[in-house]
Gaussian input, Z-matrix of N, CA and C with variables (Angstrom, degrees):
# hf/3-21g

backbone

0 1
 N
 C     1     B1
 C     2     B2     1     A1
 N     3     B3     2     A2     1     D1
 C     4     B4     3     A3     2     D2
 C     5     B5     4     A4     3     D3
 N     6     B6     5     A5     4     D4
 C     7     B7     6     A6     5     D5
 C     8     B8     7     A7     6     D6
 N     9     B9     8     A8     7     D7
 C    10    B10     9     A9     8     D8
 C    11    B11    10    A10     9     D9
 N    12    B12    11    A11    10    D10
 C    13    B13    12    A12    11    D11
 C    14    B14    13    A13    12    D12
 N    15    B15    14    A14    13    D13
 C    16    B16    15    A15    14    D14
 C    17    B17    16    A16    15    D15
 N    18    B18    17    A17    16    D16
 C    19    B19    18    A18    17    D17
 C    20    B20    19    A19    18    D18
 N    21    B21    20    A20    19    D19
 C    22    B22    21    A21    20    D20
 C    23    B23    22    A22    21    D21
 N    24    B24    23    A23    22    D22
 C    25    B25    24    A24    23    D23
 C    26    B26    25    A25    24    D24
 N    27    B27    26    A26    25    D25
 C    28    B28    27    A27    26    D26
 C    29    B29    28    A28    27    D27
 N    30    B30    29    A29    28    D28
 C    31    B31    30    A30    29    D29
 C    32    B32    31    A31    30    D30
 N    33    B33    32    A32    31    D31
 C    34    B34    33    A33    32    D32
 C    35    B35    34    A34    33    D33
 N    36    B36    35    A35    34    D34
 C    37    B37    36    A36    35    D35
 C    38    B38    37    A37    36    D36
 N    39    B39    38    A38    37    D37
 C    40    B40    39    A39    38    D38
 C    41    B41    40    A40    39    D39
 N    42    B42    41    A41    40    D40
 C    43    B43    42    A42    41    D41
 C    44    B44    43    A43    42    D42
 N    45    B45    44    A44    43    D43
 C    46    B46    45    A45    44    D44
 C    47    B47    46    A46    45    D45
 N    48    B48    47    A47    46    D46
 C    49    B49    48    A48    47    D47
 C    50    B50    49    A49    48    D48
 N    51    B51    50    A50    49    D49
 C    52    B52    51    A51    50    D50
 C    53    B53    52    A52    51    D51
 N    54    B54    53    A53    52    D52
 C    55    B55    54    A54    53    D53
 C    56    B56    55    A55    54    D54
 N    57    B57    56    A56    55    D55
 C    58    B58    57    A57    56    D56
 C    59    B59    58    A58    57    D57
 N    60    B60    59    A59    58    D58
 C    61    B61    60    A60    59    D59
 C    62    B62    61    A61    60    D60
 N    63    B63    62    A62    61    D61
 C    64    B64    63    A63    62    D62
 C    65    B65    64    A64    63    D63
 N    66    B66    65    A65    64    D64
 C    67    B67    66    A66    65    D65
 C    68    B68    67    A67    66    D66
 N    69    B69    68    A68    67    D67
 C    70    B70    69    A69    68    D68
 C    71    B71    70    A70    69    D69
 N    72    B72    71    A71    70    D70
 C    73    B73    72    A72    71    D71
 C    74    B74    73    A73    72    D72
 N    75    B75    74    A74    73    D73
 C    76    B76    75    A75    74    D74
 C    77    B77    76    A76    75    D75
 N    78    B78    77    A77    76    D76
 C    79    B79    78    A78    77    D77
 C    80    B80    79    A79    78    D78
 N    81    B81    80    A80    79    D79
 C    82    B82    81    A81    80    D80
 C    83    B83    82    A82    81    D81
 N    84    B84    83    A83    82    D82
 C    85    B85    84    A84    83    D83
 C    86    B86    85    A85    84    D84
 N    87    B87    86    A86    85    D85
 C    88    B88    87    A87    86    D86
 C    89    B89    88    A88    87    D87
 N    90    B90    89    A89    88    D88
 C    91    B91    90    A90    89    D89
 C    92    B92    91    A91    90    D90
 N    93    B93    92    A92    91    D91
 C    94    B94    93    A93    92    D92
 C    95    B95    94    A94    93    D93
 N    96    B96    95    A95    94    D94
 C    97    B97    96    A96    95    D95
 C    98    B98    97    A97    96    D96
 N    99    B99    98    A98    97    D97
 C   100   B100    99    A99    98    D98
 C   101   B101   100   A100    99    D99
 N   102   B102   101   A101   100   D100
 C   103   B103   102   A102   101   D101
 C   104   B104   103   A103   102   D102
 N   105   B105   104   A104   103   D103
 C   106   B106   105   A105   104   D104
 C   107   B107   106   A106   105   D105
 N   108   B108   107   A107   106   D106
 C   109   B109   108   A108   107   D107
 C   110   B110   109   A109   108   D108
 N   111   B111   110   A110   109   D109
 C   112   B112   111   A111   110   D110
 C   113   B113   112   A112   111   D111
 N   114   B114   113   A113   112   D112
 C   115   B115   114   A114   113   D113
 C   116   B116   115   A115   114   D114
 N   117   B117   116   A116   115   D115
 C   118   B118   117   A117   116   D116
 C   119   B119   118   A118   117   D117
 N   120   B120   119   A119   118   D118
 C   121   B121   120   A120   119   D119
 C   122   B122   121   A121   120   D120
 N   123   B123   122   A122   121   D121
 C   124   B124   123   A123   122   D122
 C   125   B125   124   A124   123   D123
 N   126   B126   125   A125   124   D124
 C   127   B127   126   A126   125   D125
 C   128   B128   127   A127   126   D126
 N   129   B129   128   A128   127   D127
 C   130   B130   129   A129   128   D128
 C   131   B131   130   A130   129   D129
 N   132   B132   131   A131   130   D130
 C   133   B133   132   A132   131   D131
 C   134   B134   133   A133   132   D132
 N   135   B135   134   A134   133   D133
 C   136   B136   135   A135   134   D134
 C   137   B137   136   A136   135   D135
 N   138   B138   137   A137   136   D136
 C   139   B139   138   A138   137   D137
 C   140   B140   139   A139   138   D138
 N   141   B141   140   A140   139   D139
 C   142   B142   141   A141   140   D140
 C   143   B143   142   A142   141   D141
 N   144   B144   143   A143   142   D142
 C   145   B145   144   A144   143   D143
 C   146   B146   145   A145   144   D144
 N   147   B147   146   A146   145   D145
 C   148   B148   147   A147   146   D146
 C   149   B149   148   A148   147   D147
 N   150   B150   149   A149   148   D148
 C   151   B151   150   A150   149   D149
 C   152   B152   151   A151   150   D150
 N   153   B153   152   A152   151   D151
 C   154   B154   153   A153   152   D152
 C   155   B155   154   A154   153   D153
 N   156   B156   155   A155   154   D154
 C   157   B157   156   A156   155   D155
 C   158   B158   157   A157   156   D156
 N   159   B159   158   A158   157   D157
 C   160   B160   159   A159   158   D158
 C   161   B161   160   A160   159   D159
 N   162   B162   161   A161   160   D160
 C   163   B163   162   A162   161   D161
 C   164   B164   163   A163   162   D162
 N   165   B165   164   A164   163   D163
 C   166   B166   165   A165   164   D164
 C   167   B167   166   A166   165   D165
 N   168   B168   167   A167   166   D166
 C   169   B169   168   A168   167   D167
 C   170   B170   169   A169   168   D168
 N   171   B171   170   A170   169   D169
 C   172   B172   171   A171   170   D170
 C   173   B173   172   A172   171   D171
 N   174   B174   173   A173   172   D172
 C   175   B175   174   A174   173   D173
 C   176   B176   175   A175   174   D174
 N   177   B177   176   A176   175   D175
 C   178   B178   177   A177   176   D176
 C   179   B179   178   A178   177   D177
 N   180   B180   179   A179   178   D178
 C   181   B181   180   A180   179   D179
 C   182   B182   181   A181   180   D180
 N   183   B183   182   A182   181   D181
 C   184   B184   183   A183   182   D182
 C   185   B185   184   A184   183   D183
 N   186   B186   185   A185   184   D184
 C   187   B187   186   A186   185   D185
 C   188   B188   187   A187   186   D186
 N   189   B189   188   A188   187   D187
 C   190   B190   189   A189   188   D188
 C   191   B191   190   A190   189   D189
 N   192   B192   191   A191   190   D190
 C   193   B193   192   A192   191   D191
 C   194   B194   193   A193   192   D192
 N   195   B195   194   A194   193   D193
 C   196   B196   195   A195   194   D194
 C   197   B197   196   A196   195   D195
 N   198   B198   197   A197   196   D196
 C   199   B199   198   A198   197   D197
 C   200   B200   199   A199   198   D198
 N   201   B201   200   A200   199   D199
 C   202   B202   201   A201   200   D200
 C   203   B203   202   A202   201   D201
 N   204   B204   203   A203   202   D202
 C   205   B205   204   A204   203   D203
 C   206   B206   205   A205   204   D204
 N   207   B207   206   A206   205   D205
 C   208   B208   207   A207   206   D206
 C   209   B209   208   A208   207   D207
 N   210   B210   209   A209   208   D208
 C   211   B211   210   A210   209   D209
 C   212   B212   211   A211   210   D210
 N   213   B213   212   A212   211   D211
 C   214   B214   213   A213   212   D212
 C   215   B215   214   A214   213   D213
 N   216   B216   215   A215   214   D214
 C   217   B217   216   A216   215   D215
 C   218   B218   217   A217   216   D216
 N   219   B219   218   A218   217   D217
 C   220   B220   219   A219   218   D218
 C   221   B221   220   A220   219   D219
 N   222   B222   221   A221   220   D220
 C   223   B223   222   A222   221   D221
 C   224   B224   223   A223   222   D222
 N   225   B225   224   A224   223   D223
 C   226   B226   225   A225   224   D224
 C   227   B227   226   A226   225   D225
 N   228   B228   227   A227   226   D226
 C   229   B229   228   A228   227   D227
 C   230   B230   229   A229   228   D228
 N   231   B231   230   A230   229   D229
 C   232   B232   231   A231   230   D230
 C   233   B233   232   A232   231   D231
 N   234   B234   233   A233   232   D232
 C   235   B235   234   A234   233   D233
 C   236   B236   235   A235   234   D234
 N   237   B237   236   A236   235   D235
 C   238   B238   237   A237   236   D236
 C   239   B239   238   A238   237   D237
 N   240   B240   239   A239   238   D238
 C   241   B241   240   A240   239   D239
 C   242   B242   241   A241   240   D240
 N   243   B243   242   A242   241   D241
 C   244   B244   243   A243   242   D242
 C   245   B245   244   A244   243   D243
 N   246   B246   245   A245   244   D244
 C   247   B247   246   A246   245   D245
 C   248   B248   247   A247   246   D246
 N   249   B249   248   A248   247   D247
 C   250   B250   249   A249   248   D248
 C   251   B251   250   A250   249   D249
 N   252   B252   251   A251   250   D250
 C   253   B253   252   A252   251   D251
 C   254   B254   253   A253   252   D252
 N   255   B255   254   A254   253   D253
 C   256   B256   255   A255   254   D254
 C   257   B257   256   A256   255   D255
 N   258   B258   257   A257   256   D256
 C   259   B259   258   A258   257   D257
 C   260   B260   259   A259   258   D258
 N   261   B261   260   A260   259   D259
 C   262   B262   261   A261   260   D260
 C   263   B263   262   A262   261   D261
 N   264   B264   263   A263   262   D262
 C   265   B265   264   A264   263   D263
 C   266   B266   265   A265   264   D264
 N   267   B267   266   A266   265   D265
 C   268   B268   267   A267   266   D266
 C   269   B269   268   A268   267   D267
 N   270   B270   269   A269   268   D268
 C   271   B271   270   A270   269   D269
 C   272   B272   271   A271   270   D270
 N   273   B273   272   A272   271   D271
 C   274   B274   273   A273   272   D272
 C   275   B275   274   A274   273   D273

   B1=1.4631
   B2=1.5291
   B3=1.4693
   B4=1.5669
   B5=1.8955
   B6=1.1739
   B7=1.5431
   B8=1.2234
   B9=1.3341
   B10=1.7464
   B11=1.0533
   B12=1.7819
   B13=1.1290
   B14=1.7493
   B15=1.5120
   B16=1.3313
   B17=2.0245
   B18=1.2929
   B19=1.6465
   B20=1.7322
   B21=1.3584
   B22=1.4348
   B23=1.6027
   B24=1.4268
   B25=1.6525
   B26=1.2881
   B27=1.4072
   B28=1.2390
   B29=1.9685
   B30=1.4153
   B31=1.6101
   B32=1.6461
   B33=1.2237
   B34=1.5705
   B35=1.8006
   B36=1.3282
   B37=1.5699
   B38=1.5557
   B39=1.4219
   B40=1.4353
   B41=2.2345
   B42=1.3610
   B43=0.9528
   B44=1.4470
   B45=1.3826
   B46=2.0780
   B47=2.1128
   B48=1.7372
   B49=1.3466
   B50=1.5927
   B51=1.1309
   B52=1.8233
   B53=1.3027
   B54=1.6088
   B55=1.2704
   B56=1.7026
   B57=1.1049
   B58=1.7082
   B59=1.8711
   B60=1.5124
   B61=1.5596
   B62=1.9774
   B63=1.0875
   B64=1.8712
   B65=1.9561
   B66=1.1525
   B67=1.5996
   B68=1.9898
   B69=1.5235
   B70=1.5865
   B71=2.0441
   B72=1.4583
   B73=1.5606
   B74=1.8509
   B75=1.2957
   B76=1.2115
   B77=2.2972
   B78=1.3735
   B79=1.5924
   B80=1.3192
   B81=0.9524
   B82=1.9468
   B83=1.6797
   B84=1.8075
   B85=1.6596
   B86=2.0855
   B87=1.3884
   B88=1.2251
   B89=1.4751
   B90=1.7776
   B91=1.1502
   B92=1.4778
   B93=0.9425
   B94=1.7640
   B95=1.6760
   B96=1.4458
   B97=1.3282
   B98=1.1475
   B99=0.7728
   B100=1.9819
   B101=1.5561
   B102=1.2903
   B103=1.3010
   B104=1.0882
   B105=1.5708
   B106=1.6087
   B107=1.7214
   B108=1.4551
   B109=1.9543
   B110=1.4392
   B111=1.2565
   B112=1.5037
   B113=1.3375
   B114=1.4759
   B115=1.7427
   B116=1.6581
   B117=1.2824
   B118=1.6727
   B119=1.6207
   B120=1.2952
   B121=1.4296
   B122=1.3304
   B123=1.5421
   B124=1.1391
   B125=1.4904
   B126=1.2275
   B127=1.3874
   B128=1.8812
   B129=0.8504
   B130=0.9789
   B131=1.4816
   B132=1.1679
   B133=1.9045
   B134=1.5408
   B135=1.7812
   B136=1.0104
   B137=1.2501
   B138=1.4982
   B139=1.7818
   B140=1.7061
   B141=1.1611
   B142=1.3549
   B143=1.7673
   B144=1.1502
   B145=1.7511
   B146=1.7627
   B147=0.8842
   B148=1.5228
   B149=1.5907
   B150=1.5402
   B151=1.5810
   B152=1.6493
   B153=1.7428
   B154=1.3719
   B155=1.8694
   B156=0.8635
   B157=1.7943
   B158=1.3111
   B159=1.2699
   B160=1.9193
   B161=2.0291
   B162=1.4860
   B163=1.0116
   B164=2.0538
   B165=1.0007
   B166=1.0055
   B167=1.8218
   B168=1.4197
   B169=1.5992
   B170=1.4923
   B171=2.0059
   B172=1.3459
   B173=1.1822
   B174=1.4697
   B175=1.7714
   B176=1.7806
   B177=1.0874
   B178=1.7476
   B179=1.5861
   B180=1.7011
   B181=1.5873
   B182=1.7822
   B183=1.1216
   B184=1.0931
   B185=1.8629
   B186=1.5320
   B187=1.2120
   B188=1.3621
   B189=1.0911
   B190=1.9404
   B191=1.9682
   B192=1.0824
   B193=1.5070
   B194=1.8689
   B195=1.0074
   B196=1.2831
   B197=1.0615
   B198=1.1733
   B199=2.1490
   B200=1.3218
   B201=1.3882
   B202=1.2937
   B203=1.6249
   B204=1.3231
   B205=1.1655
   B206=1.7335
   B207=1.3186
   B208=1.5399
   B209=1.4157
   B210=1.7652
   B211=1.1552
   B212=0.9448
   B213=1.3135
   B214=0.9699
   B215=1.9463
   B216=1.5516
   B217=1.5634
   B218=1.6734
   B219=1.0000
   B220=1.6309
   B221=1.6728
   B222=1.5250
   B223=1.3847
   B224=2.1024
   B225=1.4191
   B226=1.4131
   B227=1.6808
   B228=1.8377
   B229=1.1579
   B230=1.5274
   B231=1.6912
   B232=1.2718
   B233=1.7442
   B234=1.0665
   B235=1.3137
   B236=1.8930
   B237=1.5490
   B238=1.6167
   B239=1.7601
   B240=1.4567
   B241=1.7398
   B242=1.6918
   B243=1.3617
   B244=1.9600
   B245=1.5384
   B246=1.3222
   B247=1.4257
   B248=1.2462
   B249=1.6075
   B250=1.6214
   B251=1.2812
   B252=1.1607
   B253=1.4666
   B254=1.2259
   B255=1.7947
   B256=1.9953
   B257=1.1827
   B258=1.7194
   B259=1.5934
   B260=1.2801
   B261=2.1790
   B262=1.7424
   B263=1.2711
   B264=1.7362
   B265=1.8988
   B266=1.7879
   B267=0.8385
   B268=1.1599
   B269=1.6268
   B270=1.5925
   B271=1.3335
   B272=1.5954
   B273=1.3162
   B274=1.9730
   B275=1.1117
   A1=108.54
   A2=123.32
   A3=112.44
   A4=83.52
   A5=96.66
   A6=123.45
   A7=90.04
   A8=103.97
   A9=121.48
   A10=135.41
   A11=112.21
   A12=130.70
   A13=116.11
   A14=120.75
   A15=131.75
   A16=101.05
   A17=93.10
   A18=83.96
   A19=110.59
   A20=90.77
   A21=127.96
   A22=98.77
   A23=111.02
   A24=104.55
   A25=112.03
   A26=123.34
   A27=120.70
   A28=88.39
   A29=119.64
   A30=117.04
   A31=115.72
   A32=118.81
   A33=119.10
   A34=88.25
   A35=111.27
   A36=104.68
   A37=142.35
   A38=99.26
   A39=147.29
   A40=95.86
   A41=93.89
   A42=111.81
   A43=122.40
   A44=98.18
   A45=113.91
   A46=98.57
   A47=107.54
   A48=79.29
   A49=126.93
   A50=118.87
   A51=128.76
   A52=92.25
   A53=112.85
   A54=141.94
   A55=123.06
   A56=109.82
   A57=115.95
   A58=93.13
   A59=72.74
   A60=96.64
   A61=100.26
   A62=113.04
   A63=101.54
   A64=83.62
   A65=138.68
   A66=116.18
   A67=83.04
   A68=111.37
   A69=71.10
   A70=83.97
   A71=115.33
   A72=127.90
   A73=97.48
   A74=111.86
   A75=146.53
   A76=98.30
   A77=79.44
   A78=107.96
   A79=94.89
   A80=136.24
   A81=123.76
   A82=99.04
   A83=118.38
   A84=101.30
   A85=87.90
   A86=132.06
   A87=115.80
   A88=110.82
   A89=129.86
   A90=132.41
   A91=123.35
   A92=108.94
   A93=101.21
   A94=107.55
   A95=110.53
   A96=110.47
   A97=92.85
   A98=132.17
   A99=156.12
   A100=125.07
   A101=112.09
   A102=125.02
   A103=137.78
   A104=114.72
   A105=113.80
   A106=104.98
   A107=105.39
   A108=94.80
   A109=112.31
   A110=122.05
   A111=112.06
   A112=103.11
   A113=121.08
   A114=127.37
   A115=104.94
   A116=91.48
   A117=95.15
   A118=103.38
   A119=101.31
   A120=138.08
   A121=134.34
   A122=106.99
   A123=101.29
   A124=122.17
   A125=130.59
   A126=141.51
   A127=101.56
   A128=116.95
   A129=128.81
   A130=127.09
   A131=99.55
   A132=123.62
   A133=90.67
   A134=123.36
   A135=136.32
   A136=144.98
   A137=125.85
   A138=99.03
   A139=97.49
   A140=99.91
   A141=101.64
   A142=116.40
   A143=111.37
   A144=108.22
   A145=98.28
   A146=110.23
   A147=111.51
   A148=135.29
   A149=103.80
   A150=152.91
   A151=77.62
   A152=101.16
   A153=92.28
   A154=107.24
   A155=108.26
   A156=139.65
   A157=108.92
   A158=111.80
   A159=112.76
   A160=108.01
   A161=83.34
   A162=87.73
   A163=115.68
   A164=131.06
   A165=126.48
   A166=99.51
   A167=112.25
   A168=120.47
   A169=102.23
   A170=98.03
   A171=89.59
   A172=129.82
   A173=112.47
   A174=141.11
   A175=96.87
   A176=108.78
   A177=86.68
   A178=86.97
   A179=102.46
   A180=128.93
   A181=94.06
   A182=114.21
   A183=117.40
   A184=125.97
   A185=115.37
   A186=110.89
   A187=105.24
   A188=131.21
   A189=102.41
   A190=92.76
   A191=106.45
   A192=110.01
   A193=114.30
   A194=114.48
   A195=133.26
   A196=112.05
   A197=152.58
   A198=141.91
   A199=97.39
   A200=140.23
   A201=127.60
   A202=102.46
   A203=114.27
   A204=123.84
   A205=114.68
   A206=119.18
   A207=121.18
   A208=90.36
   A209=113.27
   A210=114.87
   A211=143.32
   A212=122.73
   A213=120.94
   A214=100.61
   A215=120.44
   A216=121.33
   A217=85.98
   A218=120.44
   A219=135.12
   A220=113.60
   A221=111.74
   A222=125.58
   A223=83.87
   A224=87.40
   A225=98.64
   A226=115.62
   A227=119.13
   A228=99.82
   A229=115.48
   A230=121.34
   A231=125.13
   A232=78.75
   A233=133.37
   A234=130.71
   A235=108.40
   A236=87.20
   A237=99.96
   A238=111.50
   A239=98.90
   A240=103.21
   A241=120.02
   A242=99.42
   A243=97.99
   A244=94.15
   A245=146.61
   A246=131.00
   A247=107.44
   A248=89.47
   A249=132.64
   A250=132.59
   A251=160.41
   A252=150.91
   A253=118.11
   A254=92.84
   A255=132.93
   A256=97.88
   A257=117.69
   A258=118.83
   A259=122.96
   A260=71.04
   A261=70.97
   A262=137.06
   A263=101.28
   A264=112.57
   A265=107.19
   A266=112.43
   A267=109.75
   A268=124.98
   A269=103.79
   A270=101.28
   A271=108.64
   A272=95.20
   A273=109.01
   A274=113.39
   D1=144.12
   D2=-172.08
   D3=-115.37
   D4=-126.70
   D5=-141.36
   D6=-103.63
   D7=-59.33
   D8=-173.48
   D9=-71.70
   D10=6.27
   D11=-174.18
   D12=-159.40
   D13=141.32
   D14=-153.78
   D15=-141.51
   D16=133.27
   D17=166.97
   D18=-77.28
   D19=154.07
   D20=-162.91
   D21=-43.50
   D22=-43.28
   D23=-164.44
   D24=-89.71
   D25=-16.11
   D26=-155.18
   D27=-103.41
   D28=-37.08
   D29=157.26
   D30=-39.38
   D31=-32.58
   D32=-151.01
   D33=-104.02
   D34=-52.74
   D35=155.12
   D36=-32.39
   D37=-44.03
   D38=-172.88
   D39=-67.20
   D40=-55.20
   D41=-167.94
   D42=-107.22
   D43=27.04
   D44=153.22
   D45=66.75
   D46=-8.43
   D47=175.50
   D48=-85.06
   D49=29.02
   D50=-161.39
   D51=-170.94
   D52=127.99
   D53=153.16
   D54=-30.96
   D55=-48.08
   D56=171.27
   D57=-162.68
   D58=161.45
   D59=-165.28
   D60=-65.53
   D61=-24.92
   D62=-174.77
   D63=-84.99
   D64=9.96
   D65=-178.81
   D66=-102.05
   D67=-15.31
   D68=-152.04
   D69=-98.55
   D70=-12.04
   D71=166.98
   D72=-38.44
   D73=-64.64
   D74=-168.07
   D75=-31.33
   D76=-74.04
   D77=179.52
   D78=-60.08
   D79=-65.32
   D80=-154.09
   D81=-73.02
   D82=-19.96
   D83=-175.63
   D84=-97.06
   D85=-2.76
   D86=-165.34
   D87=-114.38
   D88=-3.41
   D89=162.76
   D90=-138.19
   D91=-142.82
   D92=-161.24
   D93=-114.19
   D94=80.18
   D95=-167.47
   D96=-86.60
   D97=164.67
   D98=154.00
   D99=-134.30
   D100=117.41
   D101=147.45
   D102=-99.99
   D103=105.50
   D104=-173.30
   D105=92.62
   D106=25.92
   D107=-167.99
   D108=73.74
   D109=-5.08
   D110=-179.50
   D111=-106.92
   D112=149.74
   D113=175.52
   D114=-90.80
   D115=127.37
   D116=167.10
   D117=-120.04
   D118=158.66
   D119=170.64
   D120=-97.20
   D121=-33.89
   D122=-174.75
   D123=-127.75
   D124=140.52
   D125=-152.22
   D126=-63.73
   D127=-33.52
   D128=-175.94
   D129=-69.91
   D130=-26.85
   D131=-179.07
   D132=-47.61
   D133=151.60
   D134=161.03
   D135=-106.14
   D136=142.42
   D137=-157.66
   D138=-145.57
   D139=150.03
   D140=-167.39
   D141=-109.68
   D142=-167.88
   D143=177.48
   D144=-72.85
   D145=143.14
   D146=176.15
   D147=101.18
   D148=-1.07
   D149=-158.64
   D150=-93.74
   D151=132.51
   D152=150.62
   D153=-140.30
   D154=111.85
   D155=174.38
   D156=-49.22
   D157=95.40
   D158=157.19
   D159=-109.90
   D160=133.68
   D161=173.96
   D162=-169.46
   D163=165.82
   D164=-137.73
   D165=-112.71
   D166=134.05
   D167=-163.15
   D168=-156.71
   D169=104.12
   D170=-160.43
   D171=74.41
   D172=-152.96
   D173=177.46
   D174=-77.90
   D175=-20.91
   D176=-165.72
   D177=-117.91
   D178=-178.25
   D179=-172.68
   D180=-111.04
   D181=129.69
   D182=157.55
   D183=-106.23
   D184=133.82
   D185=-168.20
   D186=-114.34
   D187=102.98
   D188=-168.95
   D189=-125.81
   D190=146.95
   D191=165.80
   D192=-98.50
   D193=123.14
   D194=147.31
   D195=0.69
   D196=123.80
   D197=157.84
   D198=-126.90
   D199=-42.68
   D200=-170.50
   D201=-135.88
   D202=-179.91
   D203=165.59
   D204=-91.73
   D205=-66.90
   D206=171.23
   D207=113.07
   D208=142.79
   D209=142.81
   D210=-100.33
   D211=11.82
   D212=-145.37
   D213=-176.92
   D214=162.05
   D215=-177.44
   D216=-105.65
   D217=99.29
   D218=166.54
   D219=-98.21
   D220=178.11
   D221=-160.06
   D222=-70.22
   D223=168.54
   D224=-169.98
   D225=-68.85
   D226=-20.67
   D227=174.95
   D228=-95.18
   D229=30.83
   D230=-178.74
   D231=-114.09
   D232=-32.32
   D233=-174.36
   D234=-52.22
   D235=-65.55
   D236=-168.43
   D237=-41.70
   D238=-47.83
   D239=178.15
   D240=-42.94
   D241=-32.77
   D242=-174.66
   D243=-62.38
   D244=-40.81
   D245=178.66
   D246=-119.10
   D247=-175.05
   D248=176.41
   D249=-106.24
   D250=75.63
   D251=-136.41
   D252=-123.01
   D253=83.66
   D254=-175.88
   D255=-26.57
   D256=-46.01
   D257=-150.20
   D258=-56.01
   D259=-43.17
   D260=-176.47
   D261=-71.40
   D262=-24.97
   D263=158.56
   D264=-44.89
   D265=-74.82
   D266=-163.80
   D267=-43.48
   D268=-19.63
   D269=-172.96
   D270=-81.72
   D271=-13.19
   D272=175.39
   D273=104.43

């Protein structure tokens, strides 16, 4: 793994959308995540800035793109910066 790239759970941890990192491990091996249109399985998979993540939360689909990597699990408006959230473009 370099610089430019983070496994999947510890990004989504990273990034305030999952409570602890084994809830969000949990989700990427128990539904239909995709990065890039592709389904992954395993928590471990790696994803970079430019990655865009569908995957399922609740009643709704979430689409968010990648912007940073993060070092760190910081306060929530250092959180929001690691992505982008397509959905909500799209909904208008």
């Amino acid at each position: 793994m370099t610089e430019s790239a983070i496994r999947i759970d510890l990004w989504l941890w990273y990034a305030r959308l999952f409570k602890s990192r084994s809830l969000a491990a949990k989700a990427v091996k128990g539904t239909r995540f995709r990065i890039n249109k592709r389904v992954v399985t395993k928590p471990s998979q790696t994803i970079r800035p430019g990655d865009v993540l569908t995957f399922p939360r609740g009643d709704d689909v979430c689409v968010i793109e990648v912007v940073q990597i993060g070092a760190r699990r910081g306060p929530t408006s250092e959180a929001r910066g690691l992505y982008r959230d397509l959905a909500a473009h799209d909904a208008g």
